[in-house]
C-alpha positions in Angstrom: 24.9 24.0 -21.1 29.1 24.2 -21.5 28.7 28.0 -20.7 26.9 26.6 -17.3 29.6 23.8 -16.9 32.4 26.4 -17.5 30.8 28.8 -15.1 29.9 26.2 -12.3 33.9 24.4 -12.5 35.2 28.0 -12.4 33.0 28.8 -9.0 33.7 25.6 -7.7 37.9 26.7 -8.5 37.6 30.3 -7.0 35.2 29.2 -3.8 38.1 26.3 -2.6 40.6 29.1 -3.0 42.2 27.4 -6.7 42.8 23.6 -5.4 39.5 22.2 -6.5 40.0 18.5 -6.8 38.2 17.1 -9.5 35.5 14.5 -8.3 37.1 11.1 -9.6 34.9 8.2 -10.7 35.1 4.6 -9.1 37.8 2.5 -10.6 35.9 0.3 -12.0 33.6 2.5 -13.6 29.7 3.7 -13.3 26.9 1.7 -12.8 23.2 2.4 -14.8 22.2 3.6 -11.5 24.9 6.1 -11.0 24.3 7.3 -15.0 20.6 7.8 -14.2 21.4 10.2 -11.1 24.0 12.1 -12.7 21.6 12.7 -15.6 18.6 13.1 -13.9 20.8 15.5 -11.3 21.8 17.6 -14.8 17.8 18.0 -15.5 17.4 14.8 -17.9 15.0 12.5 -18.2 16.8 8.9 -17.8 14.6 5.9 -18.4 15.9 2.3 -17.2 15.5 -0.1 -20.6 16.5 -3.3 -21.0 17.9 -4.5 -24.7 16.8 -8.0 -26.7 19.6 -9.3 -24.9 18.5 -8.5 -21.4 21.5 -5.6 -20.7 19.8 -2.3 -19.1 20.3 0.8 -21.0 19.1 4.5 -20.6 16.2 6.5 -22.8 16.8 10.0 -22.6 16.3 13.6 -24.6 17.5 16.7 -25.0 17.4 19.5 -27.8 14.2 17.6 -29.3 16.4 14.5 -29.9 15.7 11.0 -28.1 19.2 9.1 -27.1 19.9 6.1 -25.8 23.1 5.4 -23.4 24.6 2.1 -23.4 27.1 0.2 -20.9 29.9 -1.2 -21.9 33.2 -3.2 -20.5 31.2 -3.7 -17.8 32.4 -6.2 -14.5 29.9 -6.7 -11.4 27.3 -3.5 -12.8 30.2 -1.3 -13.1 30.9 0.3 -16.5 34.0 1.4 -17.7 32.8 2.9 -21.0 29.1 4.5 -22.0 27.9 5.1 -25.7 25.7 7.9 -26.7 23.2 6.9 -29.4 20.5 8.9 -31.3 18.7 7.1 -34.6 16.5 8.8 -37.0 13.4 7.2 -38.2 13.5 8.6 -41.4 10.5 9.3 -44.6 13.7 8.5 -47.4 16.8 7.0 -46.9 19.8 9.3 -46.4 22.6 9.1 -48.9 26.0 7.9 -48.4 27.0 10.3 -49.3 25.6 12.4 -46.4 27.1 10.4 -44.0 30.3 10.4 -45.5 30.2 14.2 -45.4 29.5 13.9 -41.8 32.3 11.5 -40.6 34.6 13.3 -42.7 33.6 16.9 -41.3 33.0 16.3 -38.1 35.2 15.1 -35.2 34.2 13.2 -32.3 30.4 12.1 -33.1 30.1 9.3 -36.0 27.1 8.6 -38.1 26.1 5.3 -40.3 23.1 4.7 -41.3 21.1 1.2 -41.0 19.4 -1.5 -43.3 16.7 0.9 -43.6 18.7 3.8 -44.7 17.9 5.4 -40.9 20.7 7.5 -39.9 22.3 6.8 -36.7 24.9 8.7 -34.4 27.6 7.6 -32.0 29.8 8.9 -29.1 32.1 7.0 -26.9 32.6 7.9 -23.0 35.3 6.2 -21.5 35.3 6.1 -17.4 37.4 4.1 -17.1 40.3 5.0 -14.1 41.6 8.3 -13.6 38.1 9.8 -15.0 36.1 12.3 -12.9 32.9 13.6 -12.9 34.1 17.3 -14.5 35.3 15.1 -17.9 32.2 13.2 -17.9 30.1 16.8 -17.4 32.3 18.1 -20.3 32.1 14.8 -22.4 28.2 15.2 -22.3 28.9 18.8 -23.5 30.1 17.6 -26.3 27.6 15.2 -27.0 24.8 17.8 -26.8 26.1 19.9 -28.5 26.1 17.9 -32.1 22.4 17.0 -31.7 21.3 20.4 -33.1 23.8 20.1 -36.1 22.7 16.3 -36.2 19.6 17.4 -37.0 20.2 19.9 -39.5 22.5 17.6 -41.6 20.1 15.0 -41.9 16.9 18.0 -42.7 14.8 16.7 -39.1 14.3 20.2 -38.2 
């Protein structure tokens, strides 16, 4: 998926003759709607969901892994910040041990782990002004690419 969003920045750069402009995100952030399309437009499923508290949140997959994405700093259905979530509904409880080997291995994507000894994995997207869609693309890069290694840590596969 990066090699795709490496490939498709550099077309984009050679086919406007070097002065691509980077497509910049309203100021005051994304709405669910706008998150749905630009997942859905990537090939990802991206299922409207509403919390205990009423707030609409995504459902979506990839890499055999179900995520969530949640809104937050949020004024008139725009966004400014979106958190990637995966949990683990898990047979044992993982140590603490294992998530302390995670969050002090890994950069970027945090675990914890709940009441239940579920393991549970965070990443922060800010959009908040100044941030285009090509850092959001490249944020999500980021984020899919720990789900495989999320797995393995934790022994899902």
């Amino acid at each position: 998926m990066k090699t795709r969003l490496i490939a498709m920045s550099l077309a984009a750069f050679v086919w406007l003759g070097g002065a691509a402009q980077a497509a910049e995100i309203a100021k005051g952030g994304m709405s669910v709607k706008e998150v749905k399309a630009w997942l859905t437009d990537g090939g990802y499923k991206a299922e409207v969901a509403k919390d205990d508290a009423g707030d609409e949140y995504l459902k979506s997959a990839a890499e055999g892994v179900s995520f969530d994405v949640h809104f937050y700093d949020c004024e008139k259905a725009r966004c400014t910040s979106i958190q990637m979530i995966a949990g683990f509904d898990m047979d044992a409880k993982l140590a603490m041990d294992k998530v302390n080997a995670w969050n002090s291995k890994k950069r970027y994507v945090d675990c914890f782990i709940d009441d239940d000894g579920d393991p549970w994995f965070t990443y922060d997207i800010n959009l908040s002004p100044g941030a285009t869609r090509e850092a959001l693309d490249d944020n999500f890069a980021v984020w899919l690419s720990f789900l495989p290694d999320m797995k393995t840590h934790i022994g899902w596969d």
